[in-house]
C-alpha positions as CSV (number, residue, x, y, z in Angstrom):
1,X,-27.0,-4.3,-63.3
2,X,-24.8,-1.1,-64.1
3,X,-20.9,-2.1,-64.6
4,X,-18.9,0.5,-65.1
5,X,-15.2,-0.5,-66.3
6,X,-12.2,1.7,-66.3
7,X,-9.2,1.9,-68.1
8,X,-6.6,3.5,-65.3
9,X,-3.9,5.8,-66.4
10,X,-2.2,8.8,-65.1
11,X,-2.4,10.3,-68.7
12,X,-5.9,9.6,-69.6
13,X,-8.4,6.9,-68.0
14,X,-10.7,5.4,-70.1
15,X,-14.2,4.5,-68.8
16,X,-17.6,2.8,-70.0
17,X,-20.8,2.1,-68.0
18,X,-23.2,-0.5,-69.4
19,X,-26.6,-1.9,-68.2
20,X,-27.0,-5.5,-67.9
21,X,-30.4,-6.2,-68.4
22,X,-32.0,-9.8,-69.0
23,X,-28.7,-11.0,-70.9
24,X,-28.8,-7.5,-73.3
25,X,-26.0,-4.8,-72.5
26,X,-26.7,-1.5,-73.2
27,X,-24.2,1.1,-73.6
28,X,-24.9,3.7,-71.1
29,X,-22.0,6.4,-70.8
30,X,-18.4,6.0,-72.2
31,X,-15.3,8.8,-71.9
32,X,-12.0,9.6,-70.9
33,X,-10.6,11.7,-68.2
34,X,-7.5,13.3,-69.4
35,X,-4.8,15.2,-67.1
36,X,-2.3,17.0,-68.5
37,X,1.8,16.3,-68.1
38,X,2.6,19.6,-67.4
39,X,0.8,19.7,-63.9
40,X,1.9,18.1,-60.9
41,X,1.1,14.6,-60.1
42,X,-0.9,15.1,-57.4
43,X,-3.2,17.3,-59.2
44,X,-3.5,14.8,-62.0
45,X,-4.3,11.7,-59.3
46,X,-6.7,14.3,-57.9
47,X,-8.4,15.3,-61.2
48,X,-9.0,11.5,-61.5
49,X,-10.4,10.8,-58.3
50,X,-12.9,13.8,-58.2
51,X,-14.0,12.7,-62.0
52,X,-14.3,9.0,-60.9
53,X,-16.9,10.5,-58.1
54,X,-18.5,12.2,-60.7
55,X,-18.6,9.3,-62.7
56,X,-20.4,7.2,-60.0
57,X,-22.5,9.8,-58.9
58,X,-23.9,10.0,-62.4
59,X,-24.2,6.4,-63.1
60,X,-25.0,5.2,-60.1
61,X,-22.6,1.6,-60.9
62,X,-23.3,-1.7,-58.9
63,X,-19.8,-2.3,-59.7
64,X,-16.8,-1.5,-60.8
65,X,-13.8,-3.4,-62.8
66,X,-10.3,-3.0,-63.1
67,X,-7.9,-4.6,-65.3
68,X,-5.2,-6.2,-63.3
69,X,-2.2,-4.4,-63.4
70,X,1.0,-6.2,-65.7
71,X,4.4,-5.2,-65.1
72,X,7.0,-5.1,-67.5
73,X,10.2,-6.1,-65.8
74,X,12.2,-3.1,-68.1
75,X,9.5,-0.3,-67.2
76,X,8.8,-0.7,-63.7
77,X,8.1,3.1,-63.2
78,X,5.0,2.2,-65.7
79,X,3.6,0.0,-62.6
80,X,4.2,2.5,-60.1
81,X,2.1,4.7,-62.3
82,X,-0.8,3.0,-62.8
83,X,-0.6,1.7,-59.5
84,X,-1.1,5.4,-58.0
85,X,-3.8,6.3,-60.8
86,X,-6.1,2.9,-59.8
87,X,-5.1,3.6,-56.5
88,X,-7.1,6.8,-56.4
89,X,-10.0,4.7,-58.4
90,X,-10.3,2.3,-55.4
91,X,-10.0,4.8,-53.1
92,X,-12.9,6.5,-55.2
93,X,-14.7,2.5,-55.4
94,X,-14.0,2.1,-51.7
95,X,-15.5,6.2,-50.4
96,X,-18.7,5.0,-52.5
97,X,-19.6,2.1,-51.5
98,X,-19.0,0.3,-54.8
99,X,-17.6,-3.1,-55.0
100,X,-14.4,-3.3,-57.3
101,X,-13.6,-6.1,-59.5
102,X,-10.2,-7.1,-61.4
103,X,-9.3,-9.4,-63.9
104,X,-6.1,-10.3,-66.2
105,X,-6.0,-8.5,-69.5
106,X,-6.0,-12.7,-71.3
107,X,-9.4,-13.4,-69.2
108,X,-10.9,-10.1,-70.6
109,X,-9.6,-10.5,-74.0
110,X,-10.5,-14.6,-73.8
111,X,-14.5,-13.4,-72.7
112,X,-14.8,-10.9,-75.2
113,X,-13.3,-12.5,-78.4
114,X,-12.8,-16.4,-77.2
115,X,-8.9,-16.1,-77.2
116,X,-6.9,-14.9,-74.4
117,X,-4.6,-13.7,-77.0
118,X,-7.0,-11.5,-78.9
119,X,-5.4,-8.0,-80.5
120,X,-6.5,-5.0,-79.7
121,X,-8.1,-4.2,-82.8
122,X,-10.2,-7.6,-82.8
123,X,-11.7,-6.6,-79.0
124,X,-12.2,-3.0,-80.4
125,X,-14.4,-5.0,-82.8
126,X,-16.0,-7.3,-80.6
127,X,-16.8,-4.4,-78.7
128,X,-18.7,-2.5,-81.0
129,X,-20.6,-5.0,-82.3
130,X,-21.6,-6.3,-79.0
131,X,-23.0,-2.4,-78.0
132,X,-24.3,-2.0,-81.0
133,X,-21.9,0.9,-81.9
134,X,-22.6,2.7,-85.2
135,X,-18.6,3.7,-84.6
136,X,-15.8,2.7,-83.1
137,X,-14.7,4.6,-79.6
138,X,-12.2,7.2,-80.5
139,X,-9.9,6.2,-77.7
140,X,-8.5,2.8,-77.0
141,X,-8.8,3.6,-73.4
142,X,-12.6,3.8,-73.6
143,X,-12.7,0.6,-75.6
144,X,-10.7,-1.6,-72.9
145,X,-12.8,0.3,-70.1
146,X,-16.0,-1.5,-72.1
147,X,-14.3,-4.7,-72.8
148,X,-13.9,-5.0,-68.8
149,X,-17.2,-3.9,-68.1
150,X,-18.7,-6.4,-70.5
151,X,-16.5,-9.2,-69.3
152,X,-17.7,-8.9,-66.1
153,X,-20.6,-8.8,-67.2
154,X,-20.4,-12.1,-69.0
155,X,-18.1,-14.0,-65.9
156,X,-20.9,-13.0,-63.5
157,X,-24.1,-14.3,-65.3
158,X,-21.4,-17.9,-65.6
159,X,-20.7,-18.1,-62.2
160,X,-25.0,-18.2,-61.7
């Protein structure tokens, strides 16, 4: 099974596709897709849903996971963002056929490390080690696009 996890953001979307093959994950493609402040928004949201169909053109996912979106009562233009950048991902998702998944940032944290209250630097870890990763993504986004993918990964062969 091919999971590819994403990372939304307006400023730059983090993704990571893994294979899911007789309980061994392999690390297939991993990236970023980076829009720049300076253009208008709809460009950006359009730059992400044109690299999104690239993505799943290339990888040819049986899925795809999101992280469920948490809003900060004193940033609430924060949700709206995200909302329109994973909007254009389901959009994408929904255009290809591809079955979208989403999860709380604790469950993905709590399947990846065993605590829901994991830092970022221990899932980075987890992360790596679990791909096999001679280094350590350079983004964060990338990272938490391959922690959801693996998650998923690992709810799905529970729920068997």
């Amino acid at each position: 099974m091919i999971i590819l996890g994403i990372d939304p953001a307006l400023a730059i979307t983090g993704y990571g596709a893994i294979q899911a093959k007789a309980g061994h994950l392999a690390l297939l493609e991993a990236g970023i897709i980076q829009t720049s402040a300076k253009e208008d928004t709809s460009k950006r949201l359009g730059k992400i849903y044109r690299g999104i169909i690239k993505l799943i053109d290339d990888t040819r996912p049986h899925c795809l996971v999101l992280e469920k979106i948490y809003s900060h009562y004193r940033h609430p233009t924060t949700s709206y963002i995200l909302g329109q950048a994973r909007g254009v991902i389901c959009l994408a998702a929904a255009n290809k056929g591809i079955p979208f998944f989403e999860y709380g940032a604790t469950r993905i944290k709590k399947a990846i490390v065993g605590k829901g209250l994991a830092s970022k630097g221990q899932v980075q870890r987890m992360v790596a080690d679990t791909l096999k990763l001679k280094t350590l993504p350079r983004y964060m986004d990338v990272t938490d696009a391959l922690a959801l993918a693996i998650a998923h990964s690992y709810i799905v062969k529970s729920r068997i």
